[in-house]
C-alpha positions as CSV (number, residue, x, y, z in Angstrom):
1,X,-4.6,-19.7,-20.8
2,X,-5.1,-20.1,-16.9
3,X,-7.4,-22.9,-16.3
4,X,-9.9,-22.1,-12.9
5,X,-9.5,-23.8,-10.5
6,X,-12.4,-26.2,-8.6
7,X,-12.8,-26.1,-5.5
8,X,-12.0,-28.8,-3.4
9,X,-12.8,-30.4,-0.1
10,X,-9.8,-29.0,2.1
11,X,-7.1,-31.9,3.3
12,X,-6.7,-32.8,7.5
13,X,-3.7,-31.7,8.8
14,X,-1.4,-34.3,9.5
15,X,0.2,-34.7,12.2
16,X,3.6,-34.1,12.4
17,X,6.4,-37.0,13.2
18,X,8.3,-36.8,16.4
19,X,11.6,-36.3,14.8
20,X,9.5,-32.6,13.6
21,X,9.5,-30.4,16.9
22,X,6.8,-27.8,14.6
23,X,4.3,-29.1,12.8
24,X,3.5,-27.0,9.1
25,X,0.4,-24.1,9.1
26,X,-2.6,-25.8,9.1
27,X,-3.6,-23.4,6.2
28,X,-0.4,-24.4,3.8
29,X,-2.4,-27.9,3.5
30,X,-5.6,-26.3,2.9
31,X,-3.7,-24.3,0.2
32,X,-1.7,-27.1,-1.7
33,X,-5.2,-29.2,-1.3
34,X,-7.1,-26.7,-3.4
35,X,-4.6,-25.7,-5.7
36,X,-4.0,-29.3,-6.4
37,X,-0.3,-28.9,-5.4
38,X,1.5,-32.6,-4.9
39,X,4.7,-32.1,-5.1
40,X,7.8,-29.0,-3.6
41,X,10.9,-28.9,-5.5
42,X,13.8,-27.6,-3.9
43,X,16.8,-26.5,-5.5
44,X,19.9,-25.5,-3.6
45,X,23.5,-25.3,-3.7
46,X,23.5,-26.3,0.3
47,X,22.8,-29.8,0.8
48,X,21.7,-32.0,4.3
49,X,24.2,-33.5,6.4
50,X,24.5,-37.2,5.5
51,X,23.2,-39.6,8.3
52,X,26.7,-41.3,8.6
53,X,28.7,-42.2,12.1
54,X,31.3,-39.3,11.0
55,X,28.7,-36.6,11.2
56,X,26.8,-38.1,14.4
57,X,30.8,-38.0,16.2
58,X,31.1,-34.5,14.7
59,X,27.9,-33.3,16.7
60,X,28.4,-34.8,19.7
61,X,31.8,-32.8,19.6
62,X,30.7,-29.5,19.0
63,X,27.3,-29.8,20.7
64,X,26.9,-30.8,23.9
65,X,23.6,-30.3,24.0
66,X,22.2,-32.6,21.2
67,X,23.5,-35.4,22.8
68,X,20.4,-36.5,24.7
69,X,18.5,-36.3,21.3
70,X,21.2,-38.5,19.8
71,X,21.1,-40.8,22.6
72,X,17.5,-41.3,22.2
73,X,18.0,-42.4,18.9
74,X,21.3,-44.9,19.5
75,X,19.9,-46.3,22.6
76,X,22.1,-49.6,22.5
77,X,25.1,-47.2,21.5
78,X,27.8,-46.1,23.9
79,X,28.0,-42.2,22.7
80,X,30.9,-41.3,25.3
81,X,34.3,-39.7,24.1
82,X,36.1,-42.5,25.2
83,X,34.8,-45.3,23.7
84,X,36.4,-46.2,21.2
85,X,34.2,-48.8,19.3
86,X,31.9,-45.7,18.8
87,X,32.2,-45.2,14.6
88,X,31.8,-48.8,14.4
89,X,28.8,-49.5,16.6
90,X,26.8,-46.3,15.2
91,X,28.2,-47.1,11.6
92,X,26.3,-50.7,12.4
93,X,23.3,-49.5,13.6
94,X,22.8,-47.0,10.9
95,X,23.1,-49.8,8.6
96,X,19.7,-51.1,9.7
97,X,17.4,-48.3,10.3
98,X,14.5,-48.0,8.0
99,X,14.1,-44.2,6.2
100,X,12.1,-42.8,8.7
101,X,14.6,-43.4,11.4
102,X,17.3,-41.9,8.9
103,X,15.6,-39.5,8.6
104,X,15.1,-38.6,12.1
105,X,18.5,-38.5,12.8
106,X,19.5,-36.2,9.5
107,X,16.8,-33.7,11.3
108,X,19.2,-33.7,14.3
109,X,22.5,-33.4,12.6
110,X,20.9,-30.6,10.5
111,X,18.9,-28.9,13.8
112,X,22.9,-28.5,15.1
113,X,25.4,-27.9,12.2
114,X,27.0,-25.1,11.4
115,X,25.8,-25.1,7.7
116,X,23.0,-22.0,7.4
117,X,21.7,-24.0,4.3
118,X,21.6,-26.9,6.0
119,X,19.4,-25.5,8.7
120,X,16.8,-23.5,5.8
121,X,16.5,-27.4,4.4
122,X,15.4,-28.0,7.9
123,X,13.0,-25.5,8.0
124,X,11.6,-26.2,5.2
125,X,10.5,-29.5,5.8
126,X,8.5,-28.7,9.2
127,X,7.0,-26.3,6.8
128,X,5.6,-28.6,4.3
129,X,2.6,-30.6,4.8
130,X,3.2,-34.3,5.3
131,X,1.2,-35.4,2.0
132,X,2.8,-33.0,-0.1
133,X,6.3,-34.8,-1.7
134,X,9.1,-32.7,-0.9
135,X,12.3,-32.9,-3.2
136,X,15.8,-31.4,-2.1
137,X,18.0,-31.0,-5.1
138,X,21.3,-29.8,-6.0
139,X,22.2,-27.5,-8.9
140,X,23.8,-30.5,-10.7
141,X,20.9,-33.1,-10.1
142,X,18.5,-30.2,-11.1
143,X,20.2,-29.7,-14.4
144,X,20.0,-33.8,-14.7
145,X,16.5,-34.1,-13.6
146,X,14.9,-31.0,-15.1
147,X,13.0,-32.6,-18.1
148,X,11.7,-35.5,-16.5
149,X,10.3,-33.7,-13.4
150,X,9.3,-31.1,-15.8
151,X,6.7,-33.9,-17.1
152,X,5.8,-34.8,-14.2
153,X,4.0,-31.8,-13.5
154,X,0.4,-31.9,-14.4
155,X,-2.6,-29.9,-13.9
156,X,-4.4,-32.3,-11.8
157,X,-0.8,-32.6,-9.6
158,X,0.9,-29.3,-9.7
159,X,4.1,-28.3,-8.4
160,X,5.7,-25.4,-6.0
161,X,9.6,-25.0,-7.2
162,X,11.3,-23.0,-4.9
163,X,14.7,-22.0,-6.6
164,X,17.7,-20.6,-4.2
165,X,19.0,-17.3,-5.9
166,X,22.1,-17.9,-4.9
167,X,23.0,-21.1,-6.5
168,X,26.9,-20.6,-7.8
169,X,26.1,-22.7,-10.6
170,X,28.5,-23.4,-13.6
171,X,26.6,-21.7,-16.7
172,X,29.1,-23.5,-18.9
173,X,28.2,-26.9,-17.1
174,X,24.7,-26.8,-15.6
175,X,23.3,-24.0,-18.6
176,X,22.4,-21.4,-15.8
177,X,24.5,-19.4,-12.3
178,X,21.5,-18.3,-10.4
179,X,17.8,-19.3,-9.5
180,X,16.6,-16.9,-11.6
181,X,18.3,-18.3,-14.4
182,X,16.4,-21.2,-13.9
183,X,13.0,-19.3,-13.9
184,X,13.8,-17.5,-17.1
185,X,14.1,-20.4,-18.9
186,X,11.4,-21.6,-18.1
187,X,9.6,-19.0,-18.9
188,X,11.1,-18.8,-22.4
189,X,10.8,-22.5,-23.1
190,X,6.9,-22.8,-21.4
191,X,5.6,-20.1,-20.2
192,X,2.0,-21.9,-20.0
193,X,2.7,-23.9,-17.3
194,X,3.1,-21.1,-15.1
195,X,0.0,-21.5,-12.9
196,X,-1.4,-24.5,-15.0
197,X,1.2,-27.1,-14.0
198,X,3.2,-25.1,-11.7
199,X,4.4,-22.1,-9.4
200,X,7.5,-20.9,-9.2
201,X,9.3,-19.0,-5.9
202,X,12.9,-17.5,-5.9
203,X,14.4,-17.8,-2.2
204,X,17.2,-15.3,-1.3
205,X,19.4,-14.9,2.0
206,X,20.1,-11.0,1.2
207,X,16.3,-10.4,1.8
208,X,14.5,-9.4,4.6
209,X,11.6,-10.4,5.4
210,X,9.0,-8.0,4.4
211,X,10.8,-6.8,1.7
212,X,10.0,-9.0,-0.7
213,X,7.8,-6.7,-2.6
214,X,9.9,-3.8,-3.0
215,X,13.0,-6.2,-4.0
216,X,10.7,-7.9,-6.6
217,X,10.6,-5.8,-9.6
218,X,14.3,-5.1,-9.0
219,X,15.0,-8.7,-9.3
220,X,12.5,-8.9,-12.3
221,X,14.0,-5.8,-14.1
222,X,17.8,-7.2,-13.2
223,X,17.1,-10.7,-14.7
224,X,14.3,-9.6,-17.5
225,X,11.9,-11.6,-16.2
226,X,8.1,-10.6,-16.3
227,X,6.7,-10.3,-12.8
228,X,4.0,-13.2,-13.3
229,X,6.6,-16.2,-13.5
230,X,8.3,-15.5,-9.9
231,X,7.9,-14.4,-6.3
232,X,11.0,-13.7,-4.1
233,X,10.7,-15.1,-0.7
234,X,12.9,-14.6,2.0
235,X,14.5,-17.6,3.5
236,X,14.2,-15.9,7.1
237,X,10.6,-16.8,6.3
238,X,11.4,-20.1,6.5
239,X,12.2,-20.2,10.3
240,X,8.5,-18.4,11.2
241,X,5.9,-20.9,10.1
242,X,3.0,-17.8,9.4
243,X,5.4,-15.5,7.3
244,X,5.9,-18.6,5.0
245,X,2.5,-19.3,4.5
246,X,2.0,-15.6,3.5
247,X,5.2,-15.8,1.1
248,X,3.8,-18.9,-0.2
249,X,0.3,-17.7,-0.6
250,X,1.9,-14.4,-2.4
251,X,3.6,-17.0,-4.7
252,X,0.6,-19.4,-5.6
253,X,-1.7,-16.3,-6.5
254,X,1.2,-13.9,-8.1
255,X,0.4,-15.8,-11.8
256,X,-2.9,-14.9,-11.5
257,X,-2.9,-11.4,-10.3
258,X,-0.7,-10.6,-12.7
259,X,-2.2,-12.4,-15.6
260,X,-4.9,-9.7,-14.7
261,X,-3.1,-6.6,-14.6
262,X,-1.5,-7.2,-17.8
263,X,-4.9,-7.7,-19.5
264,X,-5.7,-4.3,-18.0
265,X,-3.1,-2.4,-18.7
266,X,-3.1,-3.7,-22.2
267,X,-6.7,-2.3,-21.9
268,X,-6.1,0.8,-20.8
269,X,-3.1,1.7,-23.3
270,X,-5.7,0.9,-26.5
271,X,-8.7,2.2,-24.7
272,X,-5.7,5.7,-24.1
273,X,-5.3,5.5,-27.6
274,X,-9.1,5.4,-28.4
275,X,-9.8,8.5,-25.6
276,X,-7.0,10.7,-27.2
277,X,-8.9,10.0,-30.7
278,X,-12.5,11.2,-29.4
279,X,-10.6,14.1,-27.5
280,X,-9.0,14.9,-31.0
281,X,-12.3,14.9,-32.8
282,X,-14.4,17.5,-30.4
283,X,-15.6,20.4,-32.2
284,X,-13.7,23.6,-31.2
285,X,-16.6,25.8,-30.7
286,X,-18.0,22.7,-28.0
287,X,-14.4,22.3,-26.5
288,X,-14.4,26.0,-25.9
289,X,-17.4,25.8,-24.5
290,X,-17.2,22.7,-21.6
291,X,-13.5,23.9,-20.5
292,X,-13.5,27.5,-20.7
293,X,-17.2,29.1,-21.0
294,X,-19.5,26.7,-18.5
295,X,-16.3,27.1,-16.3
296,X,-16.1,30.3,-15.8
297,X,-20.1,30.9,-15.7
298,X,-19.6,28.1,-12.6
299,X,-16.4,29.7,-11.1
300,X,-14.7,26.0,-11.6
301,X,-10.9,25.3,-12.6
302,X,-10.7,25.0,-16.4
303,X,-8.1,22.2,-15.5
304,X,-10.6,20.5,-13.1
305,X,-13.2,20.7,-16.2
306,X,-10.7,19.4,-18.5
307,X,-10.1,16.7,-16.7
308,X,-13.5,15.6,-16.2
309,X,-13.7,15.6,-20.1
310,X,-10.8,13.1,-20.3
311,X,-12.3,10.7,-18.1
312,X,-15.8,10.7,-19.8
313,X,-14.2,9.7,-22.7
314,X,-11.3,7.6,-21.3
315,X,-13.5,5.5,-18.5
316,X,-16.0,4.7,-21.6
317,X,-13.6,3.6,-24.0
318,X,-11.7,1.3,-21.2
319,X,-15.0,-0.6,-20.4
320,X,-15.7,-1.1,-24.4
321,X,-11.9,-3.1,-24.8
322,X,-11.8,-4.8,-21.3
323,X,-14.8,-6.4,-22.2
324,X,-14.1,-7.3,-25.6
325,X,-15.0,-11.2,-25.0
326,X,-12.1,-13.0,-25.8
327,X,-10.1,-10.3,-23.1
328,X,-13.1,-11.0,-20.8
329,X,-12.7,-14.6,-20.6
330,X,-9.3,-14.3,-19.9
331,X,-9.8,-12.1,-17.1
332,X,-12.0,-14.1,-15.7
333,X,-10.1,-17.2,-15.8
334,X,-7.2,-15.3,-13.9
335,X,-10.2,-14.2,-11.5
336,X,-11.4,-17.2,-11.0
337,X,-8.1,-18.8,-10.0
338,X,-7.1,-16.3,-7.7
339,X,-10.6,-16.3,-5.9
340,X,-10.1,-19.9,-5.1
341,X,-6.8,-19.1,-3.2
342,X,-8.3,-16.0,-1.4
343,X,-11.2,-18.1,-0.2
344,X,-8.8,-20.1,2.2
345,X,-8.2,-17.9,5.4
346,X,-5.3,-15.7,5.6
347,X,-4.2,-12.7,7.2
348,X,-2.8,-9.7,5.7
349,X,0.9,-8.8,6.8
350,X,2.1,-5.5,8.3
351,X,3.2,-4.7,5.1
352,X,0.4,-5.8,2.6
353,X,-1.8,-3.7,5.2
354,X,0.0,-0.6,5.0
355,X,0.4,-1.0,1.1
356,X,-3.7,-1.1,1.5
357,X,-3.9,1.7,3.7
358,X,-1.9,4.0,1.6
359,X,-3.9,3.2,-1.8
360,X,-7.4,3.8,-0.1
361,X,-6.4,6.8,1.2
362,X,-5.1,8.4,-2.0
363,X,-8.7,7.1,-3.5
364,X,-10.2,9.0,-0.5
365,X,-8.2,12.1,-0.1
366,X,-5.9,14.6,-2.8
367,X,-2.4,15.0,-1.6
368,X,-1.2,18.7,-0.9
369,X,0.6,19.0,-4.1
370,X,-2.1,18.0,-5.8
371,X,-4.9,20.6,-4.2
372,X,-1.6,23.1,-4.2
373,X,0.2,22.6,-7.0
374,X,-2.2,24.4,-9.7
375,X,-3.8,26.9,-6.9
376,X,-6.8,24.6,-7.1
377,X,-9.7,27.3,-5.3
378,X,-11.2,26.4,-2.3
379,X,-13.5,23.5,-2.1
380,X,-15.3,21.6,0.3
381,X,-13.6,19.5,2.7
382,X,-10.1,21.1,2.2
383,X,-8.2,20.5,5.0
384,X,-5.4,23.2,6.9
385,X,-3.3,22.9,9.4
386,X,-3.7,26.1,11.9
387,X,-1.6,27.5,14.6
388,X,2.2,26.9,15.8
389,X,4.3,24.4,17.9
390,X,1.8,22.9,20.6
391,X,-0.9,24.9,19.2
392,X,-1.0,23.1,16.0
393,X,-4.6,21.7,15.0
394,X,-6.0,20.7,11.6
395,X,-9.3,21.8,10.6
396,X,-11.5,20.9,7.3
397,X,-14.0,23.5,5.7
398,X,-17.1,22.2,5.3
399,X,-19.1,24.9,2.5
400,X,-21.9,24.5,0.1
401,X,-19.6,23.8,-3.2
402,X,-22.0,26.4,-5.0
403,X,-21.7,29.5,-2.0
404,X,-17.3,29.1,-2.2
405,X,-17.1,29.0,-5.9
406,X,-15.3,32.3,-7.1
407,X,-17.4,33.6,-10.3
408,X,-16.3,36.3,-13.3
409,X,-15.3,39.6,-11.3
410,X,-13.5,37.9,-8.7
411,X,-16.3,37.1,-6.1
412,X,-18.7,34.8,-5.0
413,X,-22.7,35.1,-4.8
414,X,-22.4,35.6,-1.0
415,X,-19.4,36.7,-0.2
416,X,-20.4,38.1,3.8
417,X,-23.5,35.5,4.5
418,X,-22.3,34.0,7.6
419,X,-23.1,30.4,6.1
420,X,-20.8,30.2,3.6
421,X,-18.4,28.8,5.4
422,X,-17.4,27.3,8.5
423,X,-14.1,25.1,9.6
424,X,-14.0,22.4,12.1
425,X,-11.2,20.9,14.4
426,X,-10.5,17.4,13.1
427,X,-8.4,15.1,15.4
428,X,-6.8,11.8,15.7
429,X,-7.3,12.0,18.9
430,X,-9.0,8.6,20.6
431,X,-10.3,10.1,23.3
432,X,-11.4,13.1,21.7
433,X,-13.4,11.4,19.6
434,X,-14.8,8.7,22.5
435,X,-15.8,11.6,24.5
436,X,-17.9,13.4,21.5
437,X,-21.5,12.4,21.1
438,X,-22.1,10.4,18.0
439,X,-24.5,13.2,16.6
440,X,-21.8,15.7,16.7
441,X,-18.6,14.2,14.8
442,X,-18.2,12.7,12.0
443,X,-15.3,10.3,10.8
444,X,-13.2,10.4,8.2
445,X,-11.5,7.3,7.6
446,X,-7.9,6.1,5.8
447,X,-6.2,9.8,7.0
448,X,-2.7,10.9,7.5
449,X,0.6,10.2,5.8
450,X,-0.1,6.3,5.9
451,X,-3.9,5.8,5.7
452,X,-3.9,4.1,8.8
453,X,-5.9,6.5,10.8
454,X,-9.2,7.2,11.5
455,X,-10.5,11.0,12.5
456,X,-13.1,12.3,13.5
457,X,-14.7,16.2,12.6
458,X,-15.9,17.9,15.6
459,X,-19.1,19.6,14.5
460,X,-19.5,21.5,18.1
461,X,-16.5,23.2,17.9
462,X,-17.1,24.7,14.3
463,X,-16.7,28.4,13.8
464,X,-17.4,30.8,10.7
465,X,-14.2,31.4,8.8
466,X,-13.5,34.2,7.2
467,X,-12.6,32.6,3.6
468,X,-10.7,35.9,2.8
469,X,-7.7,34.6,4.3
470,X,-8.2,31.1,3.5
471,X,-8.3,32.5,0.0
472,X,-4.6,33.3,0.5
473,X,-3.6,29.7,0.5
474,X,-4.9,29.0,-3.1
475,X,-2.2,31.4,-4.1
476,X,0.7,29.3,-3.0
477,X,1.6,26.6,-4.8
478,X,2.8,25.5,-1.2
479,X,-0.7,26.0,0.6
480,X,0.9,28.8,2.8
481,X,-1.3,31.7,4.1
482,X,0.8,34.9,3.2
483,X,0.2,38.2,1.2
484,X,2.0,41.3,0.7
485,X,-0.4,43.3,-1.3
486,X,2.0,45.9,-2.6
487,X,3.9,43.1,-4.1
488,X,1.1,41.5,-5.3
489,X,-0.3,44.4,-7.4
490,X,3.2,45.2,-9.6
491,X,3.4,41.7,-10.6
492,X,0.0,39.8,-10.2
493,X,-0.2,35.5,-9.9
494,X,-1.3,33.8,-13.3
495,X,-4.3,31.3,-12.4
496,X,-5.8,28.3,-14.9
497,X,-9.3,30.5,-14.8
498,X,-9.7,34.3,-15.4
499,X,-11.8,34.3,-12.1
500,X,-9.2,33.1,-9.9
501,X,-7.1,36.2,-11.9
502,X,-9.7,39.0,-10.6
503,X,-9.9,37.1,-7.2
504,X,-6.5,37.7,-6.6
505,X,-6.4,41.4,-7.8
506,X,-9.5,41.6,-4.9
507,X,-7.5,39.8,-2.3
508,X,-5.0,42.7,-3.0
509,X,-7.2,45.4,-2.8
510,X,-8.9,44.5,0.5
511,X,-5.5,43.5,2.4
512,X,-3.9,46.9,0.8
513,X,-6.7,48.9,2.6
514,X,-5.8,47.6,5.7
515,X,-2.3,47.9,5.3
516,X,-3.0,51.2,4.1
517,X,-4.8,52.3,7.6
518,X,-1.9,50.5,9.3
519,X,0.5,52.5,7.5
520,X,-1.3,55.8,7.5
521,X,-1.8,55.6,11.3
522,X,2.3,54.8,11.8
523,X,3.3,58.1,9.7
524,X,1.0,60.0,11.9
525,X,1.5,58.7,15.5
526,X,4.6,56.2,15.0
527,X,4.6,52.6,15.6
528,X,3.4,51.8,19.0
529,X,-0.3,53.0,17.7
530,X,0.5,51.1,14.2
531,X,0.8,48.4,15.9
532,X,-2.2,48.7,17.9
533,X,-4.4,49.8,15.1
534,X,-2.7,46.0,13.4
535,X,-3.9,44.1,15.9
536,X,-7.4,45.7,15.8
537,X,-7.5,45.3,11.9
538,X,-5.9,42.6,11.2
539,X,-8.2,40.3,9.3
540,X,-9.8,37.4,11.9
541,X,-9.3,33.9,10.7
542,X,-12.8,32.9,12.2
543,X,-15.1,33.8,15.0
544,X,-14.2,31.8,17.7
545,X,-11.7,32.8,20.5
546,X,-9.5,29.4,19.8
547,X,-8.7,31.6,16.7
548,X,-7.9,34.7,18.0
549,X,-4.9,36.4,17.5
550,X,-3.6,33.6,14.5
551,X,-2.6,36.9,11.9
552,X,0.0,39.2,11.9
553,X,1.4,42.2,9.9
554,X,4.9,43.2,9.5
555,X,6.3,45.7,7.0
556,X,3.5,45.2,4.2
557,X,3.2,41.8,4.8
558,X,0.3,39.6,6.0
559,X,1.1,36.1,7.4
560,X,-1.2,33.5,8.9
561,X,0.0,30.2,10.5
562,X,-2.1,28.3,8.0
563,X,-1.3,25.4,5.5
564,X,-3.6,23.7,3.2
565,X,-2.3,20.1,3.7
566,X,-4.8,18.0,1.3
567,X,-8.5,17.6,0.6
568,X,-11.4,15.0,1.1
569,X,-12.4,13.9,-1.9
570,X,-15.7,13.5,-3.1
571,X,-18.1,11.6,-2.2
572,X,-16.3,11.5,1.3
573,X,-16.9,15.6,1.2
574,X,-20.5,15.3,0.1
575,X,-20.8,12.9,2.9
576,X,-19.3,15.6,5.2
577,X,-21.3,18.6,4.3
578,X,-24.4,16.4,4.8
579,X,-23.9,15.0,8.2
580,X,-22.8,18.6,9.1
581,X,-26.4,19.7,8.1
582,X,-28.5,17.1,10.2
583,X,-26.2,18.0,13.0
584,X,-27.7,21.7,12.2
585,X,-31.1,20.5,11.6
586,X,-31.0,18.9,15.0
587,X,-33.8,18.6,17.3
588,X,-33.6,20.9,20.6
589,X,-36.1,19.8,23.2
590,X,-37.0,20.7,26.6
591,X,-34.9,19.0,29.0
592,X,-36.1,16.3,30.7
593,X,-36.8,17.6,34.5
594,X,-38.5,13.9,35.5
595,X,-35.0,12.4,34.8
């Protein structure tokens, strides 16, 4: 079971030693301090340069430019090419430094050789806080140490092991080849200690950074290992001091968060179960009833209806096992844990915040193929795209639900009321939207392709549609605006509700009269008056002039540059409809003459 965590008072910074040109994130101490972390294990097949007279030579040969640092460290010592007592004096006077001078000078050697690894090792311990114990093992002494560090590791003194993927390791030596072979185990042999005593990351050079996250369950799935016992990090994270913190923090709370999803989705498959049972026991005289009778009486989608049904019983039965109390406590252990990481301050990276984006925006709007892929009817707060090249523009219709709904017979209560129905420009415009009074647009946040923008509805420039030819896009699985009527009538569209069925034998009959006049009028005075008498007749999209002249018939055919693109969920659309009715409501007073 995950233990919580107490919170604790957060550690000072430490200041970091001259030989250390960056000092670690101030918040990687804050983190280790709560979490109770002590201790970094570090296993890798590269090792440090070793502090010897050969490897100071070596430098000053290939790098001219870390001789000054080397000088300030041997200042008794004659460094130049030509003397030849060199190896001996700096062999001598490494002899007597302490471990902290050692140390100092394996920083240099390793901020200059040509060993990558070396250089990550480097990295690594700028990034770690100066109270935190940080241990650099090989593969070997990792297979020698294991069980005795392994003890070491309490819940009162935790421990971050960061494993290099790319070990090379002799499995019939060491018992494992990679870093992941090394997690596994663990997780076979103790799997309780994962966030209880310890935390475990898997650093790769083939990642990116970034990437992590999409290269995760790959690794997981390639290695069977379950998603809670690792985190990849990238070890070009090591050389930017905030990207490690994030990889770190991603590690440290990965146990937890994961510990929670499992107890959800374990939920949700027995609450499934459950749902499908009560869905199975519904009378067939009520089932008939909620899906296809009170549908059709309220010109709704017997799929949306169905659908509502399933969660009723699904969302019900989901509560009743998730908290089950045993399941509960659990939950909340995992919750607890993670909440003591997320109160020390981060920032969300680039990618984390489109990840965010993206699932708030599905919450708040339906994808086209979702609102197109069943010829869903109209609703409130669809949204089209209208007009061609630079003309292009979205709009969203903004209708009372009950005034759009299509009822038995193929038409609505209203059909001709002017305030059925009206559709407003929508942009993404900045400016726009800075230069539009607050009382006449309205936002509509998390929109586009990625989330990540926020637009605005323009109330002012809202015009009456004509929902006859926005009709047209509900039967296209593609949200397109065409019709050829003829076409229509030999082989009519099949819909989930028998009103959508007569709807679309309407939508044939009214564009067949006009294509009828158009037609009659070309056998009688040829085409140049058919297509006059088109143009007149065509069907109007909406009132205003910006939508002039968006229609056009060829040959039988109707086609409007129109595309249903998605739809603003509910409550978003409820929100919608109801600030577009104070902006009606709206008072108009005099104008102020005194001013």
């Amino acid at each position: 079971m995950l233990l919580p965590i107490e919170p604790q008072e957060a550690g000072v910074p430490v200041d970091a030693p001259a030989a250390k040109p960056a000092a670690p994130r101030p918040g990687l101490t804050d983190l280790f301090t709560r979490l109770r972390i002590k201790r970094v294990v570090f296993v890798d097949d590269m090792v440090e340069p070793v502090a010897d007279a050969a490897n100071v030579i070596d430098t000053l040969t290939r790098r001219e430019d870390a001789r000054q640092l080397l000088e300030s460290l041997f200042p008794v010592a004659v460094l130049a090419n030509d003397n030849e007592a060199r190896f001996d004096q700096l062999t001598a006077l490494l002899g007597d430094m302490d471990a902290a001078e050692l140390e100092a000078v394996t920083t240099i050697l390793s901020e200059f050789t040509e060993e990558e690894g070396a250089r990550d090792i480097l990295q690594l311990r700028r990034n770690i806080p100066e109270q935190v114990d940080l241990k650099i093992l090989t593969p070997a002494e990792w297979h020698a140490q294991q069980q005795e560090i392994i003890e070491q590791c309490r819940e009162d003194a935790r421990t971050l092991f960061l494993f290099d993927q790319e070990l090379n390791g002799d499995p019939q030596v060491l018992g494992f080849a990679t870093g992941a072979d090394i997690i596994k185990g663990l997780a076979q042999s103790e799997p309780v200690g994962f966030g209880t005593r310890w935390f475990c990351g898997m650093l790769s050079h083939t990642l990116n950074s970034g990437d992590e996250i999409s290269s995760w369950r790959q690794l997981a799935e390639d290695n069977a290992i379950a998603l809670k016992f690792f985190m990849p990090i990238a070890k070009q994270s090591l050389s930017d001091g905030d990207r490690f913190y994030g990889a770190v923090y991603r590690t440290l709370i990965n146990t937890y968060c994961e510990t929670m999803k499992t107890l959800a989705k374990d939920g949700l498959r027995e609450a499934l179960d459950a749902a499908l049972k009560r869905f199975d026991d519904i009378d067939p005289l009520a089932f008939e009833h909620i899906i296809v009778n009170s549908s059709e009486e309220e010109g709704v989608s017997e799929l949306e209806t169905l659908l509502r049904l399933y969660a009723i019983v699904h969302k019900d039965e989901a509560k009743r096992v998730i908290l089950r109390e045993a399941e509960f406590l659990k939950f909340a252990d995992a919750a607890t844990g993670v909440k003591a990481v997320a109160d020390i301050s981060r920032e969300l990276t680039a990618e984390t915040q489109a990840h965010l984006n993206l699932l708030r925006a599905q919450e708040l709007h339906d994808g086209p193929e979702l609102v197109n892929g069943y010829n869903d009817p109209l609703r409130n707060g669809d949204v089209f795209e209208i007009g061609e090249g630079n003309d292009l523009g979205l709009f969203v219709l903004i209708a009372q639900p009950c005034d759009i709904m299509v009822r038995p017979g193929g038409k609505r209560v209203r059909e001709n009321n002017f305030k059925v129905a009206v559709i407003c420009p929508l942009t993404l415009d900045p400016a726009e939207v800075e230069a539009e009074p607050p009382h006449l647009k309205h936002f509509i946040p998390n929109f586009g392709d990625k989330g990540d923008v926020t637009a605005a509805v323009l109330f002012k420039r809202g015009t009456v549609v004509n929902l006859n030819v926005l009709d047209l896009t509900v039967l296209d699985k593609n949200g397109r605006c065409d019709i050829t009527p003829a076409e229509l009538k030999k082989e009519p569209k099949r819909f989930p509700t028998r009103a959508w069925e007569d709807r679309c034998a309407e939508l044939a009959k009214h564009f067949g009269k006009v294509a009828g006049e158009i037609e009659d009028a070309r056998k009688k005075h040829g085409d140049e008056v058919a297509d006059l008498i088109a143009k007149a007749t065509v069907p109007r999209v909406g009132l205003s002039n910006a939508l002039k002249g968006h229609g056009s018939y060829v040959a039988g055919a109707f086609h409007y540059p129109i595309k249903r693109i998605g739809r603003i969920r509910d409550p978003g659309a409820a929100s919608l409809l109801a600030a577009f009715g104070r902006f009606l409501s709206r008072d108009a007073l005099e104008h102020d003459f005194a001013r």
